[in-house]
N, C-alpha and C positions, 0 to 999 in steps of 0.2 A: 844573609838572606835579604834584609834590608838593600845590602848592594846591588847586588842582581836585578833586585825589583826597577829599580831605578834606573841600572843599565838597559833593562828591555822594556821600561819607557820610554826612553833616551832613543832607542835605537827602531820603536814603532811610531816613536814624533818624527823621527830624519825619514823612513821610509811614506809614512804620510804627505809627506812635504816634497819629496820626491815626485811624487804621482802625477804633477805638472810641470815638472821639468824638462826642459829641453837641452842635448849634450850637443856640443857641434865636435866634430875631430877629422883630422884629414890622416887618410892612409898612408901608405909606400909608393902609391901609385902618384899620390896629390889629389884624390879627390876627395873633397867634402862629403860628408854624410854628417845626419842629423836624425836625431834616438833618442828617445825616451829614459834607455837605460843606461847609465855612466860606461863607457867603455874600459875605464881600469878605475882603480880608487881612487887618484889623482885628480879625478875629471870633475871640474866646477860648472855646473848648469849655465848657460847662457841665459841674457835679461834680454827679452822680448819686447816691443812696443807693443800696445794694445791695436787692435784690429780697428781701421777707422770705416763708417757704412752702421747700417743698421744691425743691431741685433738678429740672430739667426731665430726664427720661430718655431714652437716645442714641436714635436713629428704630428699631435692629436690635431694642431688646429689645421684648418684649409688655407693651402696657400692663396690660390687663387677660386672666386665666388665660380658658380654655375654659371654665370653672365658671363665673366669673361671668359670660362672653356668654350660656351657656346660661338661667342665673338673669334675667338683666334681659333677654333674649327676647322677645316678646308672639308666643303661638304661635294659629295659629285653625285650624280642624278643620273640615273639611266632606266631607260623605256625597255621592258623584261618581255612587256605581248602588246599587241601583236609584233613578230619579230619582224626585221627589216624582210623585206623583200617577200611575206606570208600573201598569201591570195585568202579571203575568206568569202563567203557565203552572204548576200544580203538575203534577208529573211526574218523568221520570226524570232530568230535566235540572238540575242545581243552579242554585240562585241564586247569584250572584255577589254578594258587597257588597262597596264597593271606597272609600276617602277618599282624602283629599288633606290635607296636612299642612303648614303654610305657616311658618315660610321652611321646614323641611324634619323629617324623623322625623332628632331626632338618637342618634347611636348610645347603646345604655341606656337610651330612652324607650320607652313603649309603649304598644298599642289595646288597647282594649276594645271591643268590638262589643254593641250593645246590642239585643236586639229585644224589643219589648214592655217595654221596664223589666228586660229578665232578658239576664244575660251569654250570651252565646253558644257560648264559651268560658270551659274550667274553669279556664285563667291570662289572662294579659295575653300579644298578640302583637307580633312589631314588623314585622308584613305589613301591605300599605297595601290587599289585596284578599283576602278569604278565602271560602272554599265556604258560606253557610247551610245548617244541616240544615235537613230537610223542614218546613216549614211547613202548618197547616191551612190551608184556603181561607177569604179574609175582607182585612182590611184590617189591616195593620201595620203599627207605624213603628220606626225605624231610629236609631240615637243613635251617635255612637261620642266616646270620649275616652278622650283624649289624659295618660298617664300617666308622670313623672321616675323617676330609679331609684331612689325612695324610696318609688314606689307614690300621690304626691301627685298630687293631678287638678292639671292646668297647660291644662287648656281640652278643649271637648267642641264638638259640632256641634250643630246646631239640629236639630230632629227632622224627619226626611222619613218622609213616608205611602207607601209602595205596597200595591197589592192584589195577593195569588193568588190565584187562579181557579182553577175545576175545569178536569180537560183533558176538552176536548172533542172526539168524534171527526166528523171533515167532514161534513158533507150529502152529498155525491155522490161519495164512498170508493168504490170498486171492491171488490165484497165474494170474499169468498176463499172 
């Protein structure tokens, strides 16, 4: 009894010991391969150098901060309304201009709305949709970009054209 105990000590220390082992052995063919588990009983684990570079870090912590996802980013900016080439209405009714911010507006970033080359706003917003003030009647385009909290342009949209137009009142209005 005593023996036995011993032998399957003996032989859950070798398999312990085992667990990081590395076998190398080459086939019939001539190619190396390389296992974990001994290929016949014969097979003596190979001695590995240690890995030279930093230690690898546990899966819980962050590789990389919030800053630097934000930094290595590639952010793209696009004008969603008025669409290129829309005719709208000058009148009582505001225009809407409205982007889209891809992968997404991160918090501390911000728009700038651009109409004709001229801010829209006296700061930077971080709304994805804002009221234009009145526009003359005619043809304009639209820009917006896309600002870090440093004030650095990090991308802008491509320019969309729409027109306002005068309001016109119906042909066949029912007059008062």
């Amino acid at each position: 009894m005593k023996g036995a105990l011993i032998l399957w000590l003996c032989l859950f220390a070798a398999t312990a010991a085992a667990d990081d082992a590395v076998y190398r052995y080459i086939d019939a063919n001539g190619v190396a391969h390389y296992t974990d588990r001994a290929p016949d009983r014969h097979a003596r684990p190979i001695h590995l150098a240690p890995l030279s570079g930093p230690r690898p870090t546990q899966r819980s912590q962050t590789f990389y901060s919030p800053e630097a996802l934000r930094e290595a980013a590639r952010f793209s900016v696009r004008v969603e309304s008025p669409t290129p080439g829309e005719r709208l209405d000058s009148g009582a009714t505001p225009i809407i201009a409205a982007a889209s911010v891809m992968p997404a507006l991160v918090s501390g970033f911000h728009l700038v709305y651009q109409v004709d080359e001229r801010a829209v706003t006296a700061q930077p917003v971080d709304a994805l949709s804002i009221a234009l003030p009145p526009l003359d009647p005619g043809v304009h385009e639209l820009r917006v970009v896309l600002l870090d909290a440093q004030g650095r342009e990090l991308a802008r949209s491509p320019t969309s054209s729409f027109e306002v137009g005068r309001t016109t009142m119906a042909r066949n209005a029912p007059k008062r």
